[in-house]
Each structure stands twice: as structure tokens, then as C-alpha cells.
VOPAGU-2260 file (C-alpha; in pm, 1 decimal, decimal comma):
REM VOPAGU-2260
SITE   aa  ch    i         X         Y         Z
SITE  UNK   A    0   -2765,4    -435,1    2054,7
SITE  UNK   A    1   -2622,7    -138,8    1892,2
SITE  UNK   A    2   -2477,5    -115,0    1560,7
SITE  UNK   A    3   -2233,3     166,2    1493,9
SITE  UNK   A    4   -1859,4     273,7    1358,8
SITE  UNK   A    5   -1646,7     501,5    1559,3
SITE  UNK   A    6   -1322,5     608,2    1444,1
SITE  UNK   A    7   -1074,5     833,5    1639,5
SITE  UNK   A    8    -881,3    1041,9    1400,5
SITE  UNK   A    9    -662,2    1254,8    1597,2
SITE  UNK   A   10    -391,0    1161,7    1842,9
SITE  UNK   A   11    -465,8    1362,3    2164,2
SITE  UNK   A   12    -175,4    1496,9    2368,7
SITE  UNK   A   13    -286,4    1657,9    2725,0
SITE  UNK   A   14    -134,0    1749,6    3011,5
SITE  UNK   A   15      30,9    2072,0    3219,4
SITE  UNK   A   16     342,6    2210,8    3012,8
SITE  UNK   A   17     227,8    1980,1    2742,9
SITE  UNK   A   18     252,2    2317,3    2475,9
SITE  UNK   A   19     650,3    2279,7    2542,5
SITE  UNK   A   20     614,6    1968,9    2306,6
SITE  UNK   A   21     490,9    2196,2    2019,1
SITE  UNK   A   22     757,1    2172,4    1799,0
SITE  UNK   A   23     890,2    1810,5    1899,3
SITE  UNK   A   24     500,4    1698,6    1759,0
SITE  UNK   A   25     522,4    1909,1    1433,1
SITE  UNK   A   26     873,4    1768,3    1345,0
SITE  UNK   A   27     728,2    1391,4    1417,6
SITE  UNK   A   28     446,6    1476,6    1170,4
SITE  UNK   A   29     693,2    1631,7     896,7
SITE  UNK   A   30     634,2    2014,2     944,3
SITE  UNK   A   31     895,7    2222,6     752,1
SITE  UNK   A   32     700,2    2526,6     646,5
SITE  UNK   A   33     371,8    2598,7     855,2
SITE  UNK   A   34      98,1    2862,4     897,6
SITE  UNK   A   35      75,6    2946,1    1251,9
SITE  UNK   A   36    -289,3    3076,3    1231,8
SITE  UNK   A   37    -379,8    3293,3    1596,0
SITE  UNK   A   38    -582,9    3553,8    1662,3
SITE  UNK   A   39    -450,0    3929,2    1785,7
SITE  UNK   A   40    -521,4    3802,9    2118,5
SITE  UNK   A   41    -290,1    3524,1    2105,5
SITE  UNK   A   42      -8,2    3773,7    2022,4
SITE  UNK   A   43    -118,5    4000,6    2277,3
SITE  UNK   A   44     -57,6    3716,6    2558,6
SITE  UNK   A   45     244,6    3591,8    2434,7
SITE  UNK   A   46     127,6    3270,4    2283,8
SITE  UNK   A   47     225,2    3345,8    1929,2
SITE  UNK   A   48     584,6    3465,8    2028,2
SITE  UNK   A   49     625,7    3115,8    2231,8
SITE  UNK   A   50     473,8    2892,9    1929,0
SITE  UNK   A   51     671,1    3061,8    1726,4
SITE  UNK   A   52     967,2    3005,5    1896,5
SITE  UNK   A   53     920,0    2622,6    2001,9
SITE  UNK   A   54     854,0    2588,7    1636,1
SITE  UNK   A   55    1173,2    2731,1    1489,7
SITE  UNK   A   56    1333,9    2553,8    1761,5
SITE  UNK   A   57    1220,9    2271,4    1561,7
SITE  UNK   A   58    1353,6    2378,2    1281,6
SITE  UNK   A   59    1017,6    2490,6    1132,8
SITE  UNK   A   60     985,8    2793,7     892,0
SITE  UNK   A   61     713,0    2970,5    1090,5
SITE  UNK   A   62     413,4    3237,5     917,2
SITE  UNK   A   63     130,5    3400,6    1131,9
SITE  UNK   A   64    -196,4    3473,3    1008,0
SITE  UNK   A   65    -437,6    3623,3    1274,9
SITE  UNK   A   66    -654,8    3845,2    1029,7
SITE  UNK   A   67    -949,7    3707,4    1094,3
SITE  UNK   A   68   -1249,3    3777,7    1409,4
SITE  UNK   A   69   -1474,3    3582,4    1634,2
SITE  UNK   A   70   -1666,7    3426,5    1396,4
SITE  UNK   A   71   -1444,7    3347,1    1101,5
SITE  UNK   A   72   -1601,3    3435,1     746,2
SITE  UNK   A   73   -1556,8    3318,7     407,5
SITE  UNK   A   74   -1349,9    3586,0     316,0
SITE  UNK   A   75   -1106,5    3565,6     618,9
SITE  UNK   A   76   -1030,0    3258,5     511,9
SITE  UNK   A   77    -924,9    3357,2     180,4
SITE  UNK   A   78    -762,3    3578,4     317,5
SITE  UNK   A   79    -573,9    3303,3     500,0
SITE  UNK   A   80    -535,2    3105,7     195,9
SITE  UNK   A   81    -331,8    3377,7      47,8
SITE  UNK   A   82    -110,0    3429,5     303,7
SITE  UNK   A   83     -65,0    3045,5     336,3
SITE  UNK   A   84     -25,4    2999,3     -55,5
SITE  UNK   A   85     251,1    3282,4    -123,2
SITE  UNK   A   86     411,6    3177,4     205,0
SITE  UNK   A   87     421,2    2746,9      35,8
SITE  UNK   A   88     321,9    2584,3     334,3
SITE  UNK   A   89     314,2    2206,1     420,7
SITE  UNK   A   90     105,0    2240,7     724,6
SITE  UNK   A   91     -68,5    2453,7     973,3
SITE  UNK   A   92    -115,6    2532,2    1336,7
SITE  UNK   A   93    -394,2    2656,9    1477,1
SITE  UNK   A   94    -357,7    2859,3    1826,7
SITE  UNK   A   95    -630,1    3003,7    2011,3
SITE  UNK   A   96   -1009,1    2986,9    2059,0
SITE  UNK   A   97   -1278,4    2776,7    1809,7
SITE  UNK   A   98   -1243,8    3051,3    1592,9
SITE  UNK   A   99    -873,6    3025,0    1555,5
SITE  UNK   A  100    -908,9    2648,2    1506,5
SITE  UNK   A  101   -1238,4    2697,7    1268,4
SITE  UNK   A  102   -1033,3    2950,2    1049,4
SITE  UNK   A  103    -696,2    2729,0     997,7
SITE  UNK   A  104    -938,2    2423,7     893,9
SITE  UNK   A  105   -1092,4    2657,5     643,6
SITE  UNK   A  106    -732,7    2768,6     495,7
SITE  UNK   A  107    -694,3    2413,9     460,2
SITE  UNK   A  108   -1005,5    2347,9     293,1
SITE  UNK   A  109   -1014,8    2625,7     -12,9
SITE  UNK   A  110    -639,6    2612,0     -45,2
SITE  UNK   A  111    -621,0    2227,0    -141,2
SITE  UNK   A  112    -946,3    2221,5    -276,1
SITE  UNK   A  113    -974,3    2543,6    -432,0
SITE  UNK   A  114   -1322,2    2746,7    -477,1
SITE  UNK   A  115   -1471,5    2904,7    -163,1
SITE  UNK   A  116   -1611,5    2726,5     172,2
SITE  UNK   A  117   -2001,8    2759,5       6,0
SITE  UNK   A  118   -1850,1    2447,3    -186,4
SITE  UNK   A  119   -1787,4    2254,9     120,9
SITE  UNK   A  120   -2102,9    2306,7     330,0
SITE  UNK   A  121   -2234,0    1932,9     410,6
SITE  UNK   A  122   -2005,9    1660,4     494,6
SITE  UNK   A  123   -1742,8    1484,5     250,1
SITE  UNK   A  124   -1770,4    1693,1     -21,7
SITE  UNK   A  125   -1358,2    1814,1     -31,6
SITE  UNK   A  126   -1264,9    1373,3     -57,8
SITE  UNK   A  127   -1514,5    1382,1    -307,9
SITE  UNK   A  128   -1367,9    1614,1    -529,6
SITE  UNK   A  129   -1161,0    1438,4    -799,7
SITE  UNK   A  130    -829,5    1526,1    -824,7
SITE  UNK   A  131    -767,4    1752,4    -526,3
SITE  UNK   A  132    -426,6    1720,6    -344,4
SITE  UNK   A  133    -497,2    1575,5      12,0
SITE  UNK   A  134    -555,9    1831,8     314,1
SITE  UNK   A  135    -193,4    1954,8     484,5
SITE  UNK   A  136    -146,1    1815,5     826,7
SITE  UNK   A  137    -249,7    1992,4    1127,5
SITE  UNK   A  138    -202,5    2033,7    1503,0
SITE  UNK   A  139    -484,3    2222,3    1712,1
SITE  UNK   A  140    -380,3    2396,2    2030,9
SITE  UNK   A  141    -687,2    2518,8    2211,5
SITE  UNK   A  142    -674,9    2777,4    2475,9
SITE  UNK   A  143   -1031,8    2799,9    2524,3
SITE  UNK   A  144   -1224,1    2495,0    2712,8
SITE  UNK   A  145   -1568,8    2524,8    2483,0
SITE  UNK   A  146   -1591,0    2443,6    2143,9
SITE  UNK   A  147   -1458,7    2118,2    2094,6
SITE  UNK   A  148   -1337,9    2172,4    1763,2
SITE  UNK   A  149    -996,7    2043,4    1834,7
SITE  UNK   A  150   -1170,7    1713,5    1862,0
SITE  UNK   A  151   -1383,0    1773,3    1516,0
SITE  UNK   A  152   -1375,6    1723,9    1142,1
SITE  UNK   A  153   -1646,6    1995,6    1104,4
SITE  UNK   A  154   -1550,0    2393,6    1078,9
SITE  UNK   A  155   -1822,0    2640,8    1112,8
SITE  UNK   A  156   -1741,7    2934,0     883,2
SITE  UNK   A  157   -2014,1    3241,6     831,1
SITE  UNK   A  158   -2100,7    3385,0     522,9
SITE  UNK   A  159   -1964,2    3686,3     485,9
SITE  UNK   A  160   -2238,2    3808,1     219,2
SITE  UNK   A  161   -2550,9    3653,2     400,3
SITE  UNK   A  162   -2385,6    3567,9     722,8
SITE  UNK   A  163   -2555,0    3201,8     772,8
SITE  UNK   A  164   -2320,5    2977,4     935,0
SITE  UNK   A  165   -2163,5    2679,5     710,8
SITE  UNK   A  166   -2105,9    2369,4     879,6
SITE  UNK   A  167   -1845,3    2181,3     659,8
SITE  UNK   A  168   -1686,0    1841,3     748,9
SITE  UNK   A  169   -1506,3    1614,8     583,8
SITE  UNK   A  170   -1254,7    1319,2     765,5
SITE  UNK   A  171    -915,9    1491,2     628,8
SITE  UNK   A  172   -1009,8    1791,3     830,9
SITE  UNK   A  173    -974,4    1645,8    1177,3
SITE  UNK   A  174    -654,0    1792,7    1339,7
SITE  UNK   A  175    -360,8    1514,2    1323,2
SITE  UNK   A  176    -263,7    1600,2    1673,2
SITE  UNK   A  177    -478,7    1781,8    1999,4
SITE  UNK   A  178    -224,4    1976,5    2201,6
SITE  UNK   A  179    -435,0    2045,8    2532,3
SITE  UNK   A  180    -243,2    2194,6    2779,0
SITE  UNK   A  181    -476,8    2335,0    3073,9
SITE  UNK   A  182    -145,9    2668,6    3119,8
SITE  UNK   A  183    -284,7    2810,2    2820,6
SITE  UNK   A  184    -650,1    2857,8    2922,6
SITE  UNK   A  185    -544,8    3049,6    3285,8
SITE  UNK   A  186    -505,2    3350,0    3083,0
SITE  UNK   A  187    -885,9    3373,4    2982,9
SITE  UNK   A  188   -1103,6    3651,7    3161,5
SITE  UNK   A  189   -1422,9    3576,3    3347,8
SITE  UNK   A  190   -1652,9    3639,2    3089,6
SITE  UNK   A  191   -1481,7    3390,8    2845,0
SITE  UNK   A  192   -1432,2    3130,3    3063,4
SITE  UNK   A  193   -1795,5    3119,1    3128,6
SITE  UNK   A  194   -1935,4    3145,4    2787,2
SITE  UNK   A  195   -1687,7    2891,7    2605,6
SITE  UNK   A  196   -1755,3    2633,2    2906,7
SITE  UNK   A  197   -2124,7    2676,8    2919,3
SITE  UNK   A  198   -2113,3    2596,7    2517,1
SITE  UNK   A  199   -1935,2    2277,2    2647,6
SITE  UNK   A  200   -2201,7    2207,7    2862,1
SITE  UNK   A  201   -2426,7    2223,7    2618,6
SITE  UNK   A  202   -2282,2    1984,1    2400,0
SITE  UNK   A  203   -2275,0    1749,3    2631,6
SITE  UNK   A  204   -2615,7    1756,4    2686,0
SITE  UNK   A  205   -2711,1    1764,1    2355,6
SITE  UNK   A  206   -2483,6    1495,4    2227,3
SITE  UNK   A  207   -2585,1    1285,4    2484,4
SITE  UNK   A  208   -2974,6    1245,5    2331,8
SITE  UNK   A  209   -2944,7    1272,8    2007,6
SITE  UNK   A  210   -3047,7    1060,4    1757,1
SITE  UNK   A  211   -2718,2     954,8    1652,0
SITE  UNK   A  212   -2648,8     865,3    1998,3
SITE  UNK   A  213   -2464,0     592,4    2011,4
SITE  UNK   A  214   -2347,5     352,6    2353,8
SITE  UNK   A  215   -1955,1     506,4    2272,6
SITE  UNK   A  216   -2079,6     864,7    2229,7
SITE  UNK   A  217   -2258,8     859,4    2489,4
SITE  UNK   A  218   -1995,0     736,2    2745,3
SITE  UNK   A  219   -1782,9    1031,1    2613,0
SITE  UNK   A  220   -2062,4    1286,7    2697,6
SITE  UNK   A  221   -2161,5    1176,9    3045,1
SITE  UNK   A  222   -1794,6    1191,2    3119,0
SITE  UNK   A  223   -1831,1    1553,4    2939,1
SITE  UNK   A  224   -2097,7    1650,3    3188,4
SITE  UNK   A  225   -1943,3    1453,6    3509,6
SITE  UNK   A  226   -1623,7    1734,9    3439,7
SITE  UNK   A  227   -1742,4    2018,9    3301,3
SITE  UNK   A  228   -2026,4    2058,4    3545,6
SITE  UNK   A  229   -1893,0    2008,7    3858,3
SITE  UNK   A  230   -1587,4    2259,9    3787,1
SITE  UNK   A  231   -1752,5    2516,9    3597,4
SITE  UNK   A  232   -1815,4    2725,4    3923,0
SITE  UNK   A  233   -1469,1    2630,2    4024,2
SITE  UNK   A  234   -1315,8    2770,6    3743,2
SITE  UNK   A  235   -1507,2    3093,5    3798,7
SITE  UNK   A  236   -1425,6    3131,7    4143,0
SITE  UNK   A  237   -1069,4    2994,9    4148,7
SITE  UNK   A  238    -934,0    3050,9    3773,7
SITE  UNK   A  239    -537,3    2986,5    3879,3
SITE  UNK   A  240    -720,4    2623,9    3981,6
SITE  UNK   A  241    -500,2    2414,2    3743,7
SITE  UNK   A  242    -658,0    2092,7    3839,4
SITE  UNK   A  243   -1049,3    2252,3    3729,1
SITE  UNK   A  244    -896,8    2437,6    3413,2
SITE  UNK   A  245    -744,3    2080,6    3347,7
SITE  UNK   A  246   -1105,3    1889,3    3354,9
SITE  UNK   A  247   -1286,7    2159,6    3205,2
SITE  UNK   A  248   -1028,1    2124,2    2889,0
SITE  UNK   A  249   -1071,5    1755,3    2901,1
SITE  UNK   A  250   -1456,1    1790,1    2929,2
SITE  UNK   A  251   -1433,6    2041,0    2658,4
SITE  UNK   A  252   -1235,5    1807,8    2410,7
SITE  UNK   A  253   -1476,8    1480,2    2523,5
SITE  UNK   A  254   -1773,8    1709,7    2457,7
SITE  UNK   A  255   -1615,8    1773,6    2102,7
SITE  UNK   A  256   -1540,7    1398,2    2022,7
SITE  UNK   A  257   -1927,1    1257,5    2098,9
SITE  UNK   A  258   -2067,0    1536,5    1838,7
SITE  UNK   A  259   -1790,7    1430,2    1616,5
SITE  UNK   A  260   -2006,5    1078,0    1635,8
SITE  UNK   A  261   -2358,2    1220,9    1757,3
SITE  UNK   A  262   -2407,6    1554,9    1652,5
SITE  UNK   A  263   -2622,8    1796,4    1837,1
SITE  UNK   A  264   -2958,1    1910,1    1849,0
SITE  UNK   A  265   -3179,8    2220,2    1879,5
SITE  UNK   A  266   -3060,8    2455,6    2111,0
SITE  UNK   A  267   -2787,2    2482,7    1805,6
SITE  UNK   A  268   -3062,3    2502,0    1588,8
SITE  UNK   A  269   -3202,2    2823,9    1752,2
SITE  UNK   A  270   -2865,3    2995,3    1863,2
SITE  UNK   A  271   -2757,1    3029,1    1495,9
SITE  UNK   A  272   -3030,8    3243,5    1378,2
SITE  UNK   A  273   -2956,3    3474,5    1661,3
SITE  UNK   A  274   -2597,6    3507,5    1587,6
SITE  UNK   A  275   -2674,0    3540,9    1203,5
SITE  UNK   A  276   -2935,2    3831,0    1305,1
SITE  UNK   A  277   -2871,8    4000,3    1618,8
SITE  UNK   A  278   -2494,7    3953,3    1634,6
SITE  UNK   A  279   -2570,5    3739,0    1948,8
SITE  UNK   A  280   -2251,1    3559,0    2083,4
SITE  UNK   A  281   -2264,0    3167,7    2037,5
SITE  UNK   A  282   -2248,5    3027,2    2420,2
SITE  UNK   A  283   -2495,8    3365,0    2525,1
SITE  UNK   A  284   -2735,2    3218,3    2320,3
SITE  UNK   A  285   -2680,9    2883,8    2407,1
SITE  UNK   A  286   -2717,8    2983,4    2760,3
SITE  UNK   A  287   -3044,7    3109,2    2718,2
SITE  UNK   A  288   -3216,1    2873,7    2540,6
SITE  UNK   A  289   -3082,0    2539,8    2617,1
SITE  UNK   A  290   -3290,0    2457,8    2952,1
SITE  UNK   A  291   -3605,1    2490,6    2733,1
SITE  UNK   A  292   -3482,1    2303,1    2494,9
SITE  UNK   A  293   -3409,2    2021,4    2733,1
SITE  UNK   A  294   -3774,6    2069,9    2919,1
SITE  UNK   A  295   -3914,1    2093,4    2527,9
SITE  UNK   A  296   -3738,8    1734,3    2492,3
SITE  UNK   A  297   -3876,8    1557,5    2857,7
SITE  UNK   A  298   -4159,7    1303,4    2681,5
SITE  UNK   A  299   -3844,5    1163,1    2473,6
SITE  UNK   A  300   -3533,2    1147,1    2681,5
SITE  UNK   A  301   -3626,9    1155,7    3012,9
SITE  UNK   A  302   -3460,8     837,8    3106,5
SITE  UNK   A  303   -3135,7     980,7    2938,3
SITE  UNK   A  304   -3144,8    1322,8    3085,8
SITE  UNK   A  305   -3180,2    1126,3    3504,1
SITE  UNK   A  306   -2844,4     958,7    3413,9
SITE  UNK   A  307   -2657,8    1332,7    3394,7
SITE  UNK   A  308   -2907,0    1504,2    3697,2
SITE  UNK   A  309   -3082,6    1298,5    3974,3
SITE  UNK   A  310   -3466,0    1359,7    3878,1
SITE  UNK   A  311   -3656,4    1636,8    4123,9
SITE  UNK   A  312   -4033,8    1449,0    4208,2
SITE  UNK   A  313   -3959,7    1181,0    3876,4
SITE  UNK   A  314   -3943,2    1469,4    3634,8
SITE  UNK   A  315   -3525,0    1421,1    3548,3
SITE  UNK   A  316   -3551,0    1710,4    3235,3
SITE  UNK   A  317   -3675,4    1966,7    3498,1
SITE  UNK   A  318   -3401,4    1850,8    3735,7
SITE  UNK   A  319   -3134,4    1864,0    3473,6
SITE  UNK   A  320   -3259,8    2231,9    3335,4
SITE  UNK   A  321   -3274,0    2345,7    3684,1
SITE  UNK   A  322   -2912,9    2284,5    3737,8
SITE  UNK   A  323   -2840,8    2438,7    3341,3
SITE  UNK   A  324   -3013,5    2719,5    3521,7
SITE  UNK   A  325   -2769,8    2763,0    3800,3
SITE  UNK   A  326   -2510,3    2708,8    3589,4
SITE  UNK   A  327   -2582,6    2991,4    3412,8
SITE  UNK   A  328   -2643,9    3204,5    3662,1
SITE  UNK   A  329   -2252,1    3138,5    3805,4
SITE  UNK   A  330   -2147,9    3235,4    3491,1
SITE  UNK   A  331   -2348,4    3559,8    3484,2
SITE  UNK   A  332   -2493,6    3437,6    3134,6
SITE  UNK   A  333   -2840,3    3614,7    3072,0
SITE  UNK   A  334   -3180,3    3468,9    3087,2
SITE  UNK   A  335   -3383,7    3556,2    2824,6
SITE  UNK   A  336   -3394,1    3652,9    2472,5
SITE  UNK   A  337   -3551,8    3997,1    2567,8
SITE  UNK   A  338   -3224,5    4040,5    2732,8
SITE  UNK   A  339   -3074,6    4036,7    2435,0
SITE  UNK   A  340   -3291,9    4271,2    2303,8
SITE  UNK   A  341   -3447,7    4079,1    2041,5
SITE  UNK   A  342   -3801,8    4176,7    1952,2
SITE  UNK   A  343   -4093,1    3971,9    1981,8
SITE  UNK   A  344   -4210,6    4030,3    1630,2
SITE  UNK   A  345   -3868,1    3866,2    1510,0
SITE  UNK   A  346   -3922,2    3519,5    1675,4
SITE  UNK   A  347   -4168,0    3374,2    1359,9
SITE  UNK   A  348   -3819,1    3469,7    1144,0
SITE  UNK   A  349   -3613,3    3294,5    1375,9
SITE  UNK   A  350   -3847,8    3021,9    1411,5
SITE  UNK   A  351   -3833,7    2951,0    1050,7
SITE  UNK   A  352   -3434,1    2973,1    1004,3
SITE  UNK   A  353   -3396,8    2710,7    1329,5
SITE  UNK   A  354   -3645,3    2484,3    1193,0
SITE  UNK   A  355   -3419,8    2428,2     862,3
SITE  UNK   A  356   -3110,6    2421,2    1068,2
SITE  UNK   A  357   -2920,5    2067,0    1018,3
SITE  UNK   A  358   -2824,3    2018,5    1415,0
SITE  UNK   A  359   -3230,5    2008,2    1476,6
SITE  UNK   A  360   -3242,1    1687,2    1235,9
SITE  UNK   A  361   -3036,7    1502,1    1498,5
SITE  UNK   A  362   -3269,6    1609,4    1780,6
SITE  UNK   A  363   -3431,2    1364,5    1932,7
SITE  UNK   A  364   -3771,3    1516,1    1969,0
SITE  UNK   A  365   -3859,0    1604,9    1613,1
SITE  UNK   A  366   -3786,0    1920,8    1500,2
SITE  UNK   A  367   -4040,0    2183,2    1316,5
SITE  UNK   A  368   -4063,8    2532,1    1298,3
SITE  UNK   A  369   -4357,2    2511,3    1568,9
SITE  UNK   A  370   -4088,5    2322,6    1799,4
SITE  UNK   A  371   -3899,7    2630,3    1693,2
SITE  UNK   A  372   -4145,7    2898,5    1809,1
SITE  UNK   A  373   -4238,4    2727,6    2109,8
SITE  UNK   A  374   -3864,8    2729,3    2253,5
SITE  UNK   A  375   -3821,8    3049,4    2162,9
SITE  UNK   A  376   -4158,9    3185,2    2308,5
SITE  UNK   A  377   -4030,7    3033,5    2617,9
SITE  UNK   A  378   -3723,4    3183,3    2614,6
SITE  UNK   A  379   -3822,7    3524,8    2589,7
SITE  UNK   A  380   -3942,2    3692,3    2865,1
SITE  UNK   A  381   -3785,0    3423,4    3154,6
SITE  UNK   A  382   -3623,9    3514,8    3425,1
């Protein structure tokens, strides 16, 4: 028997027209002056005029801050914490995609906190500060179905002098309320519907086997997988579908909650080296290199990896990255890391960067820089 501690932090609100209750939730939670924090493509669909006016609705004083890119940086936040400071806020919002969400948590971070996001990279290092005013309650409206982070206490913030990607957690960083409403994510093109749901794919697969697992966590990542791959075509296909942009969301946010309690494992270890490096976007990489990492994995959690895929001739990690494969073919994802015109000569750098990556310490095969070149060897000329 299992020993373990799970604790839900955030108070998950889903369902169609659910984003109508935006400002009903923020006045429950004591929001008088918030920073509505949204990317330039949130204000080009509409999204930030409708917050915004839910919000005031709510009688809610109401700033925007959307200076800030795909992959949020150290000094985008601070530039969010200025806005957020001079503007006296007592909360924040965060609209949009992981980076939207990733960007308000690190506002939230460095302007209770103080210093910069290099002093929060680890875990529970902002409640172990003495004397810092608690973290401002927030509400996380996803309108991607990928990242998860509305489920999280971790942000991922880059570097913006070295470009390494911070992972920083810490419990008061978990959104106070999830506002999944599967509306908001029929807006997304083709391209981003595939890459942000093939990064949920992955973490359910990778949270699944980890060494953190746990019997909860991994309930909430076969029920990842069980809706995020069996409407992942469907969303392609059909992307009015409310019913498929509905699961996928849910998936998405499941996905999110068992790394919250399991973490991941390599393939994150070896996508953030390309992104650092080659500019590479997050779920391309992941899309490449995530079957390998799952046949790199098959002496250790076979029996794991037959409960998500039925096994092909007893081999269930060939079965499972089979169907990864045809995944990521629906979604047009490429194949190999030569297709992302990374060099051959580069992978002993990459190697070395995955193998000190903190996701590959939760992997359940264990993790070395050789682990490192193999996967990436593998991944580079395969069609």
C-alpha cells in the first residue's frame, strides 16, 4: 500500500458559457483592483474587451498587461510587476495561453516577494522567505487546452540573459479559481490546437510513470489520456466540436493536476535545451521526441504504459509510441530533430543540458546524459 499526500488547491469551475461567471468569481474572492494579464492575441479576439467588461460589471477596477511573448522572461515579468505595483492591485487574472498564465504567476511572485524570479527557481522558496506579504489571489482562464498550468503551483519563466527555463513553485502560487470554459478555445487555429494538445498528451504520459507516481495521480492521468487522445483528431478535423474542445480542456487541466503531484520526466528534459538553443517551440519538440522517450523507458514501465495503449505482440511501449506517432502525424507535428534543423554536432550539448534538467530526476528509467544522447540520436534523422 501506497503512502502519499494530495492536496487540491484550486477550486475548478468548467463548463460552456462558464467565462460569463468571471466577475461573479472575482467578487466572491474579494477582487477590487486586479491585473488582467493577456497577451495581444487575447485583445485581438475580443477576450480582453469581454473580461474587462464582466469584471467592471463586478465592480472591479480593471488594468491590462499583455507586454510580454510566448515564452515569458524574467524581465517581462518585471515589467508586469511595474505595471501591477503603480496600478495597487489586490489580485490578478490571467487570460490566455500557458504563457499568459506563467507570466501573471510571475507578477505575483517578484511583486510580493521582491528580487527577480532567479530567487524562486526550486520549489517553496517565496513561503520561505521571512517576512514577505502573502501572494494576491488569482483566477486562471485558459484558452488553450495544453499546458496545464491552470491546474499548477509551478511557473516556467526563461532567462532573459541566458535563456534557461526556471521552474519555480511554491503552494501560494496555485490559481484560487480554474475558469475552463471550452467557448474560449474555438477561436485557436490549427496549428495551435495541435501543438498545445499534443503537450497535453505528453503529460499524461509522462505523469503517468513517473517516479512520483502515485495511485491518485495516476487515476488523473489515465483519465488525461482516455480524453485527450481520443479527441485530439476530432478537434483537428471538427474545431466548432464543442463537446471534443470540452474534453480536450478537461484532459488538459487533469493532465496539469497529476504533474502538480507526479511531475514529469524526460521528454521535458530534452525539449528544454532545444527551446533554450534553437528557439524550438515547446509541444514541436515534445512531439518529436516523446515516442523515444517512451520506447527508451519499455524495460521499466511496460506494465504502466499497456494500461493507456493495448500492447502490439506483448511489447505495450511500442504500441503506445506507435499511436504518439499517429498522433502526431494528425497534428502535422514534425518527426525529427533534423527537421528542425538542428545539427548533429549539437546533440553532445544538448545531451549534457537534458541530463541536468530536474523533470529527468522524476523519470522513471534513470536519467544520465548517455540516456540523453541516446534519445536524441534517435530522434534525429526519423521519419
Amino acid at each position: 500500500m501506497e503512502s502519499f499526500d494530495f492536496h487540491a488547491q484550486t477550486r475548478l469551475v468548467f463548463g460552456l458559457g462558464a467565462f460569463q461567471q468571471l466577475g461573479e468569481l472575482a467578487r466572491e474572492l474579494g477582487f477590487t483592483r486586479t491585473l488582467l494579464v493577456a497577451d495581444a492575441g487575447m485583445v485581438a479576439c475580443g477576450y480582453v474587451a469581454d473580461a474587462t467588461k464582466l469584471l467592471r460589471a463586478a465592480g472591479i477596477a480593471v488594468t491590462h498587461f499583455g507586454e510580454f511573448g510566448e515564452n515569458p522572461d524574467t524581465a517581462m515579468v518585471e515589467a508586469g510587476r511595474v505595471v501591477a505595483a503603480e496600478a495597487g492591485i489586490d489580485s490578478l487574472v490571467a487570460l490566455g495561453g500557458g504563457s499568459s498564465l506563467d507570466c501573471a504567476k510571475g507578477i505575483n511572485f517578484v511583486l510580493c516577494g521582491g528580487g527577480s524570479m532567479r530567487d524562486y527557481w526550486g520549489h517553496g522558496k517565496f513561503s520561505a522567505k521571512p517576512g514577505v506579504k502573502p501572494m494576491l489571489p488569482m483566477i486562471g482562464v485558459p484558452t488553450t487546452a495544453g499546458t496545464g498550468s491552470d491546474a499548477q503551483s509551478f511557473t516556467l519563466i526563461s532567462d532573459a540573459e541566458t535563456h534557461a527555463k526556471m521552474a519555480c513553485g511554491d503552494e501560494q502560487a496555485a490559481f484560487r479559481i480554474a475558469l475552463l470554459d471550452p467557448a474560449l478555445t474555438l477561436t485557436m487555429p490549427t496549428s495551435l490546437t495541435a501543438i498545445t494538445g499534443y503537450d497535453a498528451l505528453s503529460h499524461a504520459v509522462e505523469s503517468y510513470v513517473t517516479k512520483k507516481r502515485t495511485p491518485l495521480s495516476q487515476m488523473l492521468a489515465r483519465e488525461a489520456w482516455r480524453l485527450l487522445s481520443a479527441n485530439y483528431e476530432r478537434v483537428l478535423q471538427e474545431p466548432q466540436h464543442h463537446e471534443a474542445r470540452g474534453a480536450m480542456l478537461l484532459g488538459a487541466y487533469f493532465a496539469g493536476l497529476a504533474i502538480e503531484n507526479s511531475m514529469l520526466g524526460a521528454t521535458h528534459a530534452c525539449a528544454n535545451p532545444l527551446t533554450k538553443h534553437f528557439g524550438v517551440t515547446h509541444g514541436v519538440a515534445i512531439g518529436v521526441l516523446l515516442p523515444h522517450v517512451v520506447r527508451w523507458n519499455r524495460d521499466v514501465v511496460a506494465a504502466q504504459y499497456a494500461a493507456l495503449e493495448p500492447s502490439v505482440n506483448g511489447n505495450a511501449a511500442e504500441a503506445l509510441a506507435q499511436r504518439l506517432e499517429s498522433l502526431r502525424r494528425a497534428g502535422g507535428l514534425p518527426a525529427s530533430l533534423r527537421a528542425l534543423n538542428v545539427a548533429q554536432t549539437d546533440l553532445p550539448l544538448l545531451a549534457e543540458e537534458a541530463a541536468k534538467q530536474w523533470t529527468g530526476s522524476f523519470n522513471p528509467r534513470d536519467w544520465h546524459i548517455e540516456g540523453a544522447m541516446e534519445v536524441y540520436e534517435n530522434a534525429y534523422d526519423y521519419v
